[in-house]
Backbone as CSV, one residue per row, in Angstrom:
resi,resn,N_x,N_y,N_z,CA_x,CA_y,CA_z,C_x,C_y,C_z
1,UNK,0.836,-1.187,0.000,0.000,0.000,0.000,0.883,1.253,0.000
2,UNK,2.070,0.978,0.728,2.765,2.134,1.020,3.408,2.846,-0.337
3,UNK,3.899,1.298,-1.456,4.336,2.044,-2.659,3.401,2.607,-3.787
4,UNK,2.196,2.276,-3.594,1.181,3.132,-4.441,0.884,3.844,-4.411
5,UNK,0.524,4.208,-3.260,0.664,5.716,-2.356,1.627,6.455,-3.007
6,UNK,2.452,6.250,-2.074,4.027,6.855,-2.630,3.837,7.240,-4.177
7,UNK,3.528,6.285,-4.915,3.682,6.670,-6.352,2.869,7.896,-7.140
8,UNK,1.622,7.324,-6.805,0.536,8.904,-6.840,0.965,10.268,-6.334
9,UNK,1.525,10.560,-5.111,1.864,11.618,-4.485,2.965,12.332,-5.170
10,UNK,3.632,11.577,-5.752,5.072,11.456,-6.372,4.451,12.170,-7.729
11,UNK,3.512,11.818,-8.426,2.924,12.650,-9.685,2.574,11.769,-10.320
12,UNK,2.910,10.314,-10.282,1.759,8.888,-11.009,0.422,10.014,-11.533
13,UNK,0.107,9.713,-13.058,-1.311,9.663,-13.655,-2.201,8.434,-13.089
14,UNK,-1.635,7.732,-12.890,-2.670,6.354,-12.770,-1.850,5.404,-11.867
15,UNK,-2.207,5.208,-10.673,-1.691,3.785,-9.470,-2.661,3.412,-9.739
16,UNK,-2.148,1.826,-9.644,-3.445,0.162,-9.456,-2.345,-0.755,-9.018
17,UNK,-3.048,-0.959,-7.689,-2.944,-2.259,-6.882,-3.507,-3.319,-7.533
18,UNK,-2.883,-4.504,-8.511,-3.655,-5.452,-8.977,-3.196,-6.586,-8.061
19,UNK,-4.569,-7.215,-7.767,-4.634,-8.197,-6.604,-5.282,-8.948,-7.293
20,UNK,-4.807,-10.443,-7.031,-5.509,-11.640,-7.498,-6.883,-12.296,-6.568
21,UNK,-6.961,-11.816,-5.537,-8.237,-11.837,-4.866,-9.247,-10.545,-4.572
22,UNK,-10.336,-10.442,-4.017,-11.196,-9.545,-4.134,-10.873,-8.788,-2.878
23,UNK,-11.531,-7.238,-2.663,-10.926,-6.664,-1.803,-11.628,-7.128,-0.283
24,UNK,-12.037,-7.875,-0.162,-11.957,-8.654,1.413,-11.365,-9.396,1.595
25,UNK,-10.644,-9.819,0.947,-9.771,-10.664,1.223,-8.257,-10.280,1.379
26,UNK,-8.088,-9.139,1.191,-6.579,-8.186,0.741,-6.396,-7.851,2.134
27,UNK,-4.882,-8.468,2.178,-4.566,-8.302,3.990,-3.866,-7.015,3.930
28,UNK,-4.682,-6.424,4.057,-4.201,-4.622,4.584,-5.599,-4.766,5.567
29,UNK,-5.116,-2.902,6.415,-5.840,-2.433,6.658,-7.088,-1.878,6.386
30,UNK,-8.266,-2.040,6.851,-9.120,-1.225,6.121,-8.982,0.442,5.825
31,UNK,-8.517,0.815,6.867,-8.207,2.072,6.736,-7.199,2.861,5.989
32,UNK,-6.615,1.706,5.373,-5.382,1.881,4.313,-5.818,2.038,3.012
33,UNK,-6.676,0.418,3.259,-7.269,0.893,2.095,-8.667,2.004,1.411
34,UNK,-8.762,2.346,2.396,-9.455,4.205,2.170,-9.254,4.859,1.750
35,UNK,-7.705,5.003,2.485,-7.021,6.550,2.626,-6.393,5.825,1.218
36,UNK,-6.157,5.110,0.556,-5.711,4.839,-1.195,-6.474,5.302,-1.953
37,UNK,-7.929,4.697,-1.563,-9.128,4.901,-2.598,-9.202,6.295,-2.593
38,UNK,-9.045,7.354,-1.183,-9.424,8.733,-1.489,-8.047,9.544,-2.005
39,UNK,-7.355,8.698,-2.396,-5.723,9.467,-2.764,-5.992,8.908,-4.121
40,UNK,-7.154,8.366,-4.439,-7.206,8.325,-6.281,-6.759,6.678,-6.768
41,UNK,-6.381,6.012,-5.728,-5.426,4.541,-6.306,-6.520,3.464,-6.447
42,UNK,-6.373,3.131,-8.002,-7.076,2.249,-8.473,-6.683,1.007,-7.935
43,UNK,-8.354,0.204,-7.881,-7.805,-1.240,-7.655,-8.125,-2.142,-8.685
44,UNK,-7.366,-2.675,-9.054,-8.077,-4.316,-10.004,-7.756,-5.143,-9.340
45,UNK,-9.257,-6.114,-8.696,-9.290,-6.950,-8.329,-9.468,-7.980,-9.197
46,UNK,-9.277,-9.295,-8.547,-9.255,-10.890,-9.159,-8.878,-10.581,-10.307
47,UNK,-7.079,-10.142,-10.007,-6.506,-10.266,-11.862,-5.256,-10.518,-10.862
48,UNK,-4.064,-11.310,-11.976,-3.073,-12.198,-11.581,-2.143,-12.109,-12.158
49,UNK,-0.822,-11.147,-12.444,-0.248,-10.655,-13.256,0.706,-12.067,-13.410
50,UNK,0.770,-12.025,-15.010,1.287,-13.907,-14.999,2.464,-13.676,-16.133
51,UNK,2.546,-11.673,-16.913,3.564,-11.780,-17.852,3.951,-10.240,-17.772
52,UNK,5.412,-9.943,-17.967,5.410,-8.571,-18.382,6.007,-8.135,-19.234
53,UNK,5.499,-7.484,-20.241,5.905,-7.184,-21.619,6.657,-5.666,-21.940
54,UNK,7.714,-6.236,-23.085,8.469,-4.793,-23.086,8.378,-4.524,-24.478
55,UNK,8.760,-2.932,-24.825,8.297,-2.116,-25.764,9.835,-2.302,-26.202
56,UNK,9.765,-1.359,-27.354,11.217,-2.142,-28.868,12.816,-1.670,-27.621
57,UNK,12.100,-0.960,-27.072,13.336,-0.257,-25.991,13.641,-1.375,-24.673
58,UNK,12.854,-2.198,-24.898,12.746,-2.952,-23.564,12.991,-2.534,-22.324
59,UNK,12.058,-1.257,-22.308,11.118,-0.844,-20.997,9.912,-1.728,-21.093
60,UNK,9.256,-2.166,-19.829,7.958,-2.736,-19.408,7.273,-1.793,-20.044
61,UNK,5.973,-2.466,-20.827,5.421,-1.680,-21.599,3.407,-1.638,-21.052
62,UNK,3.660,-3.144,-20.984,2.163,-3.961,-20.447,2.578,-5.043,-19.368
63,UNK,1.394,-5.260,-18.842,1.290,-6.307,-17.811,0.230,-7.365,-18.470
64,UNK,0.570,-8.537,-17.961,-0.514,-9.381,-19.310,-1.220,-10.052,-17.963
65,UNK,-2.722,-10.187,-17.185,-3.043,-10.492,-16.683,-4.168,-11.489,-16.643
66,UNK,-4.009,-12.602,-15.760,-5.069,-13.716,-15.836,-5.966,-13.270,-15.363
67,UNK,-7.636,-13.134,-15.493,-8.449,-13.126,-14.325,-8.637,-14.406,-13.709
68,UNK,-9.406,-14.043,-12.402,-9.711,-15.152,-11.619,-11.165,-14.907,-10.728
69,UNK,-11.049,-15.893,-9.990,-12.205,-15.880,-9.323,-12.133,-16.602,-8.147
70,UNK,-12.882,-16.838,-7.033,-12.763,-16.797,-5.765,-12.898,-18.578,-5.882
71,UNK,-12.273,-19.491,-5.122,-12.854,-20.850,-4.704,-13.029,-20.966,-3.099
72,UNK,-12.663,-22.359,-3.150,-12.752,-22.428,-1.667,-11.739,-21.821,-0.719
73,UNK,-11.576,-21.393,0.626,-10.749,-21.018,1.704,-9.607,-22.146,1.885
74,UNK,-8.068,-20.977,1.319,-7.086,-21.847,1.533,-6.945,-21.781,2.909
75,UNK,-5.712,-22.168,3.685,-5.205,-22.643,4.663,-4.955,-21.193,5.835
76,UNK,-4.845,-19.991,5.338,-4.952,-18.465,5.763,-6.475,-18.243,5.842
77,UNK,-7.319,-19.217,5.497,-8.977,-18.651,5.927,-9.731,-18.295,4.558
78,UNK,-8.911,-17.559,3.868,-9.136,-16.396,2.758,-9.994,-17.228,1.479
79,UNK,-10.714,-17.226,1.024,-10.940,-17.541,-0.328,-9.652,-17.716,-1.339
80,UNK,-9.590,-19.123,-1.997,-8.331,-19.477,-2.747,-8.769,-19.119,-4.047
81,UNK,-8.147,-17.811,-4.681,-7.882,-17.308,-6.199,-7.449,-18.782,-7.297
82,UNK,-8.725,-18.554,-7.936,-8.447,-19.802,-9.131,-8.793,-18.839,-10.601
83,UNK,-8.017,-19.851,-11.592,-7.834,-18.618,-12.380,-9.172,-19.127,-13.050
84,UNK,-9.414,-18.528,-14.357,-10.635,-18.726,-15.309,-9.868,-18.656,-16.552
85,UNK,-10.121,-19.908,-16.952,-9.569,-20.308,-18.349,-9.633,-19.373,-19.580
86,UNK,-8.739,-19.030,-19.978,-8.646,-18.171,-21.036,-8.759,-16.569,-21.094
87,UNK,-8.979,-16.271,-19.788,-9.584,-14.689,-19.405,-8.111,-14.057,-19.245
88,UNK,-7.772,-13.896,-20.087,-6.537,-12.712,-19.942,-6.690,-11.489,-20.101
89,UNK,-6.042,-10.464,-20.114,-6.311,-9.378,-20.236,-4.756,-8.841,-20.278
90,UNK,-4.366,-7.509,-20.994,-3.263,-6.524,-20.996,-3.721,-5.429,-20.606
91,UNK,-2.868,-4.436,-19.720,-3.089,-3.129,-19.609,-1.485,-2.439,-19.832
92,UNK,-1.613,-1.265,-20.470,-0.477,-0.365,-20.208,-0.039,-0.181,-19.124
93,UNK,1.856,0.076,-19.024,2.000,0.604,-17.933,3.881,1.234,-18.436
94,UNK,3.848,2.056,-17.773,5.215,2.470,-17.892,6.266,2.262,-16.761
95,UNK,5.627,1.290,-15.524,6.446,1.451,-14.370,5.643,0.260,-13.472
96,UNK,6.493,-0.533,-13.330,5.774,-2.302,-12.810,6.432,-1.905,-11.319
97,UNK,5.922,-1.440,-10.199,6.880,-1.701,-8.722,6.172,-3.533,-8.110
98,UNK,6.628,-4.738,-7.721,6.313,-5.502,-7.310,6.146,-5.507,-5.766
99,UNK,5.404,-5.464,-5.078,5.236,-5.549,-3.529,4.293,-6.568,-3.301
100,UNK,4.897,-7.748,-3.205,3.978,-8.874,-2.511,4.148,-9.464,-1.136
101,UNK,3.838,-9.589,-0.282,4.364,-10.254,1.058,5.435,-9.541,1.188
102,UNK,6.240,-10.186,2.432,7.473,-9.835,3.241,7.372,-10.960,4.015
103,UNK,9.100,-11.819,3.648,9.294,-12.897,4.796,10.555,-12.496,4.638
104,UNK,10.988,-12.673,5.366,12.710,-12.518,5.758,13.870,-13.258,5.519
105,UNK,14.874,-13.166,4.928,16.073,-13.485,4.438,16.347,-14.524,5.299
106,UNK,16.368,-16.019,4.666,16.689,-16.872,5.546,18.077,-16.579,5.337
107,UNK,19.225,-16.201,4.599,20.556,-16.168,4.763,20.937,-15.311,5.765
108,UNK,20.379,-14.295,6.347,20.647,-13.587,7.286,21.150,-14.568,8.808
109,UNK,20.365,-15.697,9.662,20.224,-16.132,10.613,21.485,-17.015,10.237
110,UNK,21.659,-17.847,8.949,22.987,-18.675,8.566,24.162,-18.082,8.408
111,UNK,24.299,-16.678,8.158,25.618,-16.543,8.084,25.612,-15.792,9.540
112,UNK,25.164,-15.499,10.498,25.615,-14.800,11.925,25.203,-15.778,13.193
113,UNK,26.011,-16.575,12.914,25.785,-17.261,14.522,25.662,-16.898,15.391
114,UNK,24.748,-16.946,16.386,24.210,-16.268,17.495,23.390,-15.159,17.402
115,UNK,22.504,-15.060,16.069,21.912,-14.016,16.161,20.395,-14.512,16.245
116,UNK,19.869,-14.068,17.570,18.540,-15.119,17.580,17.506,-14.736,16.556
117,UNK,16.810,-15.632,16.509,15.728,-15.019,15.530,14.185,-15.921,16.281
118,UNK,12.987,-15.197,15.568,11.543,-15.511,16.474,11.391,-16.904,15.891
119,UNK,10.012,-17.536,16.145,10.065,-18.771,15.636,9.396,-18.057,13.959
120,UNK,9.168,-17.000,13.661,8.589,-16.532,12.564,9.445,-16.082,11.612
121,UNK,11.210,-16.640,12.068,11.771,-16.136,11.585,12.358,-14.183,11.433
122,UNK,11.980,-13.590,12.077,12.380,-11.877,12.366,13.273,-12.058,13.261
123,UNK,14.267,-11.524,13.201,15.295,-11.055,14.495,14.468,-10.308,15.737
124,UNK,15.278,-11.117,16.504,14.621,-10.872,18.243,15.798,-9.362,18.522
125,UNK,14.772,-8.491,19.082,15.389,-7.310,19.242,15.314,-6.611,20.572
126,UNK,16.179,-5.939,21.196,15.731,-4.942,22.728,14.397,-4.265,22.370
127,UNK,13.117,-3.905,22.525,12.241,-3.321,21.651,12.384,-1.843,21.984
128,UNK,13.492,-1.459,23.056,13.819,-0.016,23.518,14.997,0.418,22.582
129,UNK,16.158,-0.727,22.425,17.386,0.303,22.076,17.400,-0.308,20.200
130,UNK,16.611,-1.482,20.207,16.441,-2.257,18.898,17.840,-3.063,18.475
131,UNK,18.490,-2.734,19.718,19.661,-4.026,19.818,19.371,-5.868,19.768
132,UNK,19.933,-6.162,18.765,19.942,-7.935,18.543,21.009,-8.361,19.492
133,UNK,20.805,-9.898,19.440,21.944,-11.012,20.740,23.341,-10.195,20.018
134,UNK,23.417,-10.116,18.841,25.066,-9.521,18.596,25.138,-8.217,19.001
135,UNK,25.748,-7.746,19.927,25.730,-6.271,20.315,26.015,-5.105,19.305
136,UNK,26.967,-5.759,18.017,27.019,-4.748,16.764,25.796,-4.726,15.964
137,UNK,24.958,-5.389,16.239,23.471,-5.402,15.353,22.498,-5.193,15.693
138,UNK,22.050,-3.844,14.874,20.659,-3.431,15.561,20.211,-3.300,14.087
139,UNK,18.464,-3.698,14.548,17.660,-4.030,13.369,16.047,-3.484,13.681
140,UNK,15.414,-3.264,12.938,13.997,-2.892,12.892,12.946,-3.295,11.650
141,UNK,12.045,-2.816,11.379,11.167,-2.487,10.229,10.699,-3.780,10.022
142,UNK,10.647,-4.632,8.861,10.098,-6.136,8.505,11.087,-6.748,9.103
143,UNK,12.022,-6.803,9.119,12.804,-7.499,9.678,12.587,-8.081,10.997
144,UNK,11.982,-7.336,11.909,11.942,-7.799,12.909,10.142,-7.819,13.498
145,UNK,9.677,-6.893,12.912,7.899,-7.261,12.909,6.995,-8.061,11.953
146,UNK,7.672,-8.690,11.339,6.851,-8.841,10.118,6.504,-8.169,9.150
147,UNK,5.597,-8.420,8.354,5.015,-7.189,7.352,4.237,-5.902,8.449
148,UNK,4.611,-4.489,8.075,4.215,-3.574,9.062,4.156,-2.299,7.994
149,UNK,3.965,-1.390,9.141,3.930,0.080,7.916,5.025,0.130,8.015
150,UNK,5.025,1.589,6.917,6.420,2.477,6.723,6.794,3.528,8.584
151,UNK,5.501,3.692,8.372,5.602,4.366,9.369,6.441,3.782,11.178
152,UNK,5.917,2.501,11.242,6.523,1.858,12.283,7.923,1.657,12.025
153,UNK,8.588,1.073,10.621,9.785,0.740,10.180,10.907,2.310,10.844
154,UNK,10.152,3.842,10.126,10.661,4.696,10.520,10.900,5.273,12.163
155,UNK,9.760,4.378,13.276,10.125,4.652,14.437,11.378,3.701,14.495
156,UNK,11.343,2.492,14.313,12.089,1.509,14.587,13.869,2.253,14.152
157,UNK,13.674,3.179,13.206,15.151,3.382,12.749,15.588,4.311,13.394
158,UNK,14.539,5.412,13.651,15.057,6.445,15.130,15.772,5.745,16.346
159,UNK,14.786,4.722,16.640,15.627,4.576,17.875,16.609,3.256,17.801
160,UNK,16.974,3.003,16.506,18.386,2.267,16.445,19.055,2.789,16.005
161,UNK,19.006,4.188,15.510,20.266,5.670,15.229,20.787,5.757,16.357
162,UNK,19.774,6.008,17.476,19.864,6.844,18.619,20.612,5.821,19.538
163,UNK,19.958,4.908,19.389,20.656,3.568,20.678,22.226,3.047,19.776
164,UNK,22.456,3.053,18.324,23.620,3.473,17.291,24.780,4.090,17.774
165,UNK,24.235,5.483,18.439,25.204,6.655,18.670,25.360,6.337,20.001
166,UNK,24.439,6.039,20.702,24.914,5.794,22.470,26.353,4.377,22.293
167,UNK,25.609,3.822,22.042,26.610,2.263,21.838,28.017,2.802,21.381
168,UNK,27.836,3.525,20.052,29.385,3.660,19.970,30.292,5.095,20.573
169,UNK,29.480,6.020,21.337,29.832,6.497,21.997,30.474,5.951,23.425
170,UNK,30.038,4.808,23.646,30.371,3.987,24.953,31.314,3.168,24.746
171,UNK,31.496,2.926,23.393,32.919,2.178,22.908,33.904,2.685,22.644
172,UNK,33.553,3.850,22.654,34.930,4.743,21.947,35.402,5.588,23.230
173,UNK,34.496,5.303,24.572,35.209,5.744,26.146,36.135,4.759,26.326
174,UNK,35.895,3.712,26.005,36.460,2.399,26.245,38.179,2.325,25.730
């Protein structure tokens, strides 16, 4: 939500969130998705972007999309997106940003031994100074909440600047 936003404000003619399920089923906020709809951001629902096509310059030119339609509730609760045979569709576009989910870098936990992580996989953090088990690593944003706003990510980085500058101010008494 945050990069569609972003994109409209920015001077975008036209944002669309294309989602392969319908909008009750779209794990945002409701209130997110409001404050989109009244900032102008189109939605296409039950479409499934499955190709992306480039112009003689090979810039992305179109998005080539399946429709779909709702079946039964996968394993998240949600109604499971099934496609409908033959229903494709193209739309223009001059600028494809991809934002699907957020899970976290399993190479991160393998290459730093001792750096704990939740059973959800996010780094376990001080939630005051945003210090990890390695005392040189401090972390915030998805990383350590899951999928979240921008807005939380940006508290999270204040106060691992701030707890940043204390730490190596206390090392450099040393």
């Amino acid at each position: 939500m945050d990069a569609v936003r972003t994109s409209k404000r920015l001077g975008a003619e036209r944002s669309i969130i294309i989602y392969r399920r319908s909008l009750d089923e779209m794990p945002a906020r409701l209130e997110e998705i409001k404050h989109a709809q009244e900032e102008g951001i189109e939605f296409m629902n039950l479409a499934n972007p499955v190709e992306y096509l480039a112009d003689a310059g090979g810039r992305v030119a179109k998005v080539r999309l399946q429709r779909m339609e709702l079946g039964e509730p996968d394993a998240s609760g949600r109604r499971r997106p099934v496609a409908i045979e033959g229903d494709i569709v193209e739309i223009e576009v001059d600028l494809v940003i991809v934002a699907i989910g957020v899970s976290p870098n399993p190479l991160i936990p393998a290459c730093l031994a001792g750096l704990k992580m939740s059973r959800y996989g996010t780094i376990e953090v001080n939630e005051e100074t945003m210090q990890s088990s390695i005392p040189e690593i401090f972390a915030g944003g998805d990383i350590v909440r899951g999928g979240a706003t921008v807005i939380l990510a940006m508290g999270d980085g204040r106060r691992a600047a701030a707890s940043m500058h204390r730490y190596l101010q206390e090392k450099h008494k040393k």
